[in-house]
C-alpha positions in Angstrom: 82.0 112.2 124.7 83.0 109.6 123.0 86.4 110.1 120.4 88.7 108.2 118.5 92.3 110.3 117.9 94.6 109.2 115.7 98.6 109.9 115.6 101.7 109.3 114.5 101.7 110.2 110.6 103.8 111.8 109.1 106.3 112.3 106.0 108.7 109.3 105.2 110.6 108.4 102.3 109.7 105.4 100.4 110.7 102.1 101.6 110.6 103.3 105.0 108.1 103.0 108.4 105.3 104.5 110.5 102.9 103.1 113.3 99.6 105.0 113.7 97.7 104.7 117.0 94.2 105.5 117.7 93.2 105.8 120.8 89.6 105.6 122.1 88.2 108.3 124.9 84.8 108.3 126.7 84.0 104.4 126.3 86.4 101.0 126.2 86.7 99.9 122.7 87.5 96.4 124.1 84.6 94.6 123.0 83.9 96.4 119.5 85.7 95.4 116.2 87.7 98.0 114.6 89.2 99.6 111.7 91.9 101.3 110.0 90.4 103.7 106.1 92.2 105.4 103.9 91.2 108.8 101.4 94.1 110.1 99.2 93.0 113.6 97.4 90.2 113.3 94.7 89.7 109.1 95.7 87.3 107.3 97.7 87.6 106.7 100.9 89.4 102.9 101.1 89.4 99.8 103.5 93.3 99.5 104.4 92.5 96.4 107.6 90.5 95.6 110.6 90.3 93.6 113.6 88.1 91.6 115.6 87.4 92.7 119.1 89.6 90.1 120.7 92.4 90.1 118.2 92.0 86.9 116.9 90.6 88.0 113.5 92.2 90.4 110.8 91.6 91.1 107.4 93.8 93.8 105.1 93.3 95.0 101.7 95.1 93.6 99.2 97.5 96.5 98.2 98.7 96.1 102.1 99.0 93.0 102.9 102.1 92.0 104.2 103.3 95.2 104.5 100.9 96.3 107.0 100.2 95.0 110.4 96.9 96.0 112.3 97.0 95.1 116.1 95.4 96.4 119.4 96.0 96.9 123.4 92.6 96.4 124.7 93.4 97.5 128.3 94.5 101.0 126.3 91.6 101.0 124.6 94.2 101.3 121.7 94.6 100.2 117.7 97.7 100.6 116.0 99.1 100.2 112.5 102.3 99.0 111.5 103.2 100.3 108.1 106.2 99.2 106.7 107.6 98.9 103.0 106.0 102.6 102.2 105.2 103.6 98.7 104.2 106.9 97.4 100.7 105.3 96.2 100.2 104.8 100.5 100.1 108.2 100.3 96.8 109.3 102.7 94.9 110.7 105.2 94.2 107.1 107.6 91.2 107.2 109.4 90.6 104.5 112.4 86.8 103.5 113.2 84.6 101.3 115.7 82.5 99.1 114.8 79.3 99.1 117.5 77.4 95.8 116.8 78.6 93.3 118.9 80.0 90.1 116.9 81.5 87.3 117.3 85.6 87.1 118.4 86.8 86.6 114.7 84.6 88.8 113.1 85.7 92.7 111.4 83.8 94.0 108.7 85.7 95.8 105.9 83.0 98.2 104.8 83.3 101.5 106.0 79.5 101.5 106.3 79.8 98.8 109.5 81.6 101.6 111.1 80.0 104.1 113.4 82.4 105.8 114.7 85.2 107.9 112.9 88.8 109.6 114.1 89.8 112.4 112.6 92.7 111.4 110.7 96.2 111.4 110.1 98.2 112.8 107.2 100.6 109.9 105.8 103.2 111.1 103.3 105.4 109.0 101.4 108.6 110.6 99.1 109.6 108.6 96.1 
């Protein structure tokens, strides 16, 4: 079977860091685009960033950028998340994602739609 499984969330106080990691079981990853979503209670589910399958693309959403870093370990089969500069409003359950259509080496959609396949999540608290 095929899974995605999140970790590394957590409480922190504001101002502080986390990395999330979601690792991918039952297929190699290495070729597919992925993703990093966010839901906080009674809100939509959010694009936070993505990346292209060989790491030479990323996009972020604007309320993250330059505060978050998405990267990934291919022969781990492995996306991570830097968060740094936390703020209560980051405040979340973070979901990572694959993207199965093949694109180009640049490419990551930020929809979740593009997205086939979903972890479970992790809870991400931030104190003020």
């Amino acid at each position: 079977q095929v899974h995605l499984v999140e970790s590394g969330g957590g409480l922190v106080q504001a101002g502080g860091s986390l990395r999330l990691s979601c690792a991918g079981s039952g297929r190699s990853f290495s070729r597919n685009a992925m993703g990093w979503f966010r839901q906080a209670p009674g809100k939509e589910r959010e694009f936070v960033a993505a990346i292209s399958w060989s790491a030479s693309g990323t996009s972020y959403a604007d309320s993250v950028k330059g505060r978050f870093t998405i990267s990934r370990d291919n022969a781990k089969n492995t996306v991570y998340l830097q968060m740094n500069s936390l703020k209560p409003e980051d405040t979340a359950v973070y979901y990572c994602a694959a993207d199965m259509t093949l694109h180009t080496n640049d490419y990551a959609a930020t929809w979740a739609r593009a997205y086939e396949y979903w972890g479970q999540g992790t809870q991400v608290t931030v104190s003020s």
